[in-house]
N, C-alpha and C positions, 0 to 999 in steps of 0.2 A: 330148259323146261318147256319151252312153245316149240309144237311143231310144226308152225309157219305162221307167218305174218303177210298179211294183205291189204296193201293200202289203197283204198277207192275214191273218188272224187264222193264228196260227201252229199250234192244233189244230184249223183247220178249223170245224164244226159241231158236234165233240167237247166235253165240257165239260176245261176247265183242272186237268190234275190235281195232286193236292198242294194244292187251294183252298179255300180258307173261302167262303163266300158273302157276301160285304162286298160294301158299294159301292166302286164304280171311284174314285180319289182322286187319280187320277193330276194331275200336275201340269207344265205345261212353262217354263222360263224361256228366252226369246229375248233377255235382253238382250246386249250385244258391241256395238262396232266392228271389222269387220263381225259382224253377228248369227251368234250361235252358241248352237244349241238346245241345252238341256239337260232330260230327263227323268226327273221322281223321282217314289218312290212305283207306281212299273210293275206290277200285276198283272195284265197282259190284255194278254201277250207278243205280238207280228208280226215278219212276215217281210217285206220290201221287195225284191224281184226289180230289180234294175238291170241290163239288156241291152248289150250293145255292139252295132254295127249288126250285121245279119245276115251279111254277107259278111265279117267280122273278128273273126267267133268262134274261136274254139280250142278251145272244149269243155271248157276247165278251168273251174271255180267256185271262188269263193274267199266262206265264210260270214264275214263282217264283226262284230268283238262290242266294241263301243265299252269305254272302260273309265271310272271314276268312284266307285271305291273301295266299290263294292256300295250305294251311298247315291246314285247318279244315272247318268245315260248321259249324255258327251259324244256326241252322237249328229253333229256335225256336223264338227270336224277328227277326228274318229276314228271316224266313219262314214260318213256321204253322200260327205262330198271323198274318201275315201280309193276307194269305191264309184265315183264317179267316175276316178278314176285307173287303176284297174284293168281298169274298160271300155276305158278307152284302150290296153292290152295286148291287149284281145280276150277278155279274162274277165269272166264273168257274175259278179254278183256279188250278195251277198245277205247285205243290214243287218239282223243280229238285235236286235229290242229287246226286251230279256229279262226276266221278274221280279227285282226286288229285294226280298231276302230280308228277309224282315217276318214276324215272328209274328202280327201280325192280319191280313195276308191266305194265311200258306201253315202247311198242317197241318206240316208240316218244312220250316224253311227251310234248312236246309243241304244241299237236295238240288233246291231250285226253279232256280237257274241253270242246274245243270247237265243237268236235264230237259228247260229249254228249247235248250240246245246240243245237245242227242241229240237233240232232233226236228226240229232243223234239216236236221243233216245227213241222218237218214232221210229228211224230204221231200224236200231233196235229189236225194238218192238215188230213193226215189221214183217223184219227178216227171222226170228226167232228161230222157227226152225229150221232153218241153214244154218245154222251156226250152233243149233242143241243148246238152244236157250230157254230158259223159263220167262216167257214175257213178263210174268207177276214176282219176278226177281230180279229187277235192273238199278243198279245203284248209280249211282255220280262222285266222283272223287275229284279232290280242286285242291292245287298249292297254293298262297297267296290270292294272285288277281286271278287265279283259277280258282280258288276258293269263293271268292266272292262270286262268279261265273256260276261255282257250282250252288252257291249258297241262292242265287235269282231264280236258277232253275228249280231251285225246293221250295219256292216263294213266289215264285208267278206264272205257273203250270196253269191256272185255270185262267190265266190271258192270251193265247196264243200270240205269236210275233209269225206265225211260219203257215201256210197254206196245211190242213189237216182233214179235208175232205170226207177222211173215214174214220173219223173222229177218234183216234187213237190217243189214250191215253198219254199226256207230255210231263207226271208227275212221275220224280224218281220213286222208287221204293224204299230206298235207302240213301242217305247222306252219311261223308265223311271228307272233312274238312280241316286241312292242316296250315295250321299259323296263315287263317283264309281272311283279308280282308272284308269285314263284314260293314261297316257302319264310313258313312261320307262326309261326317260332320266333320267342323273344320279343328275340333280338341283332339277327337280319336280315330278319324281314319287314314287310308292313305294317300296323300293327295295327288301323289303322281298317277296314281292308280283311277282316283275320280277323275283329272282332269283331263285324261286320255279318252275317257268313255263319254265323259256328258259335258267337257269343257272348263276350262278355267273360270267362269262366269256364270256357271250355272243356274237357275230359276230356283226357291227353294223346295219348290215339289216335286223337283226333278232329283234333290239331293234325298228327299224322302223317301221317294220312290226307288233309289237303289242304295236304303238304308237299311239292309234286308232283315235287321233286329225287328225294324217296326212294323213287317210283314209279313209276319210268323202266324199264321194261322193254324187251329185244331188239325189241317189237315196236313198240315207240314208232315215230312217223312221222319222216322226215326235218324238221332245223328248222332254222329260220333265226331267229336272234335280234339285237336292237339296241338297246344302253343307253349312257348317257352316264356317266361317273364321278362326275361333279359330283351326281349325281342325290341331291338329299336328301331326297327321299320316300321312294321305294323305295330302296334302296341296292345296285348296280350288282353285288355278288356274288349277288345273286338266280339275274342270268344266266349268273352264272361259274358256279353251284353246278350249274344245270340244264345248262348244257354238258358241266361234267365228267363228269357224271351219262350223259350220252348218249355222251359219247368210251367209258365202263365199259361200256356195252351197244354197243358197235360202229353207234353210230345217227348216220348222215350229220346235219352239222350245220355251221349256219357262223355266226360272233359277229362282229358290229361293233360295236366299242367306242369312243367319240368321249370327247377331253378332257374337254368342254365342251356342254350343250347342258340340264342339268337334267331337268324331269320333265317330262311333259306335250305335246313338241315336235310332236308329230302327225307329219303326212306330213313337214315342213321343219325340219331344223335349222337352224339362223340363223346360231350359230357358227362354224360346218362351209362348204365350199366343196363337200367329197364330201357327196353327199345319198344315205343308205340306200335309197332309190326305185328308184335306177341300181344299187346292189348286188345290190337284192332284183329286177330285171332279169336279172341276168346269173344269178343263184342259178335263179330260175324257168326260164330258156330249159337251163340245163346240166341242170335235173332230166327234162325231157321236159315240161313243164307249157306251158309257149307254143310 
C-alpha cells in the first residue's frame, strides 16, 4: 500500500533536547515468528513518513507511537503494520520512535516522550505540504505506554516541553487510543509503565500530572478508544476513566469494549469476529478525516 517510507532524525540537524551526551546504546530484537522488531534503550528519536499513493491521499496524517511500557517500542504490530493500514485509507502516516526515559541519557526524563510527540506533530505541521498534508487533520495514535504517550499529548498541548518559536499548534486533532495506559494510581494503572517515566518513588503531583483522566479539558481532541476487559496488564478501567472524563468535558468520544482479547492485540483481535479497524473506519469517515 505505501509507496515509500522515509526515516529522518526527528530534530533534524538540531541537537536532541533534554540529552546527556552518552553514547547511542540503542538496541534492536527481531526475534518472532513472524519477525517483530522491538527497540530499547532509544535516545536518538525518528520520524518514518509512510505515503499512501498519490492519488489516495486524503490529507489526514495519523503520528503512530508504538507502545512497550516506556522500556522498549513494539515497533512492528504497533507500528509499521498499523502504518501500513492506514495508508490503505489514504492517510499518511508517521512512526514515531521515541526516547525511552533513562536517567543516563536525558537530563529529565519525565518530559523526554513527551518532547518527542510535540515535535512530531510540529513537524507535522510544519512540514505539511511536503508531505500533502492537511495541518488541521493531524491525529495521534498510541498502544499501551504509547497510548498513554499519546493520551499526554491530547492533555498537555497547551504546556509546551519543546522550543515552538512559531507558535505552532502541538494539539492533536484527533485521538485514538488502544488498550492505552491512562491513569498512574497505584489501584489502576501500570506501574511498570509509571515507574520508567517518573520513577518508582514518585512525588504525588507528579503521579497526578501523568494521570491523564484528571487532565481532560473542553479542549481535549475527539477520541476514539479500544480495550479488552480481560486485559491484565493494563486494566480496562483505564479506558472507562478516560471516557468518563471526556463525556464531563463534552468531548466527542467513542469506546469499544471486547470480552475477550487481553493485552497487547495490535491491529487484530483474535477472539472477536468485529475488528476495531472497521470501527475506527467508520469513526474516521463520520469525523471528516477520510
Amino acid at each position: 500500500m505505501a509507496t515509500a517510507q522515509q526515516e529522518m532524525p526527528l530534530y533534524g540537524s538540531d541537537p536532541v533536547p533534554n540529552s546527556r551526551n552518552v553514547a547511542n546504546a540503542e538496541t534492536v530484537d527481531s526475534s518472532g515468528n513472524p519477525v517483530h522488531y522491538s527497540y530499547s534503550k532509544v535516545s536518538h528519536p525518528t520520524l518514518t513518513v509512510w505515503q499512501p499513493p498519490a492519488g489516495k491521499r486524503t490529507g489526514t496524517a495519523v503520528i503512530v507511537v508504538p507502545g512497550g511500557g516506556y522500556v522498549h517500542l513494539a515497533m512492528t504490530h504497533e507500528g509499521t503494520d498499523v502504518a501500513a493500514w492506514l495508508n490503505g485509507l489514504g492517510i499518511t502516516a508517521f512512526v514515531l520512535k521515541y526516547r525511552l526515559p533513562s536517567d543516563e541519557t536525558m537530563i529529565d526524563k519525565t518530559i523526554g516522550p513527551l518532547q518527542d510527540a510535540q515535535r512530531a506533530i510540529q513537524v507535522v505541521r510544519q512540514r505539511a505540504a511536503e508531505w500533502g498534508v492537511n495541518p488541521g487533520k493531524v491525529g495521534i495514535l498510541g498502544f499501551s505506554a504509547g497510548g498513554h504517550l499519546a493520551s499526554t499529548a491530547s492533555t498537555h498541548f497547551m504546556t509546551p516541553v519543546i522550543a515552538n518559536p512559531a507558535g505552532i499548534s502541538l494539539r492533536p486533532d484527533f485521538s485514538i487510543l488502544l488498550y492505552p495506559v491512562i491513569s498512574f494510581d497505584d489501584s489502576t494503572g501500570h506501574r511498570g509503565s509509571r515507574d520508567n517515566l517518573i520513577g518508582e518513588h514518585p512525588p504525588a503531583a507528579l503521579i497526578q500530572k501523568y494521570s491523564n483522566q484528571l487532565q481532560v479539558t473542553d479542549q481535549t481532541p475527539p477520541t476514539f478508544l479500544v480495550h479488552a476487559e480481560d486485559d491484565k496488564t493494563v486494566p480496562v478501567v483505564n479506558s472507562i476513566y478516560f471516557y468518563e472524563a471526556l463525556l464531563r468535558h463534552h468531548v466527542p468520544a467513542e469506546m469499544h469494549l471486547y470480552p475477550t482479547g487481553g493485552h497487547g492485540f495490535g491491529l487484530w483481535n483474535h477472539t472477536t469476529k468485529d475488528q476495531w479497524p472497521d470501527r475506527l473506519k467508520n469513526w474516521l469517515a463520520s469525523g471528516g478525516w477520510l
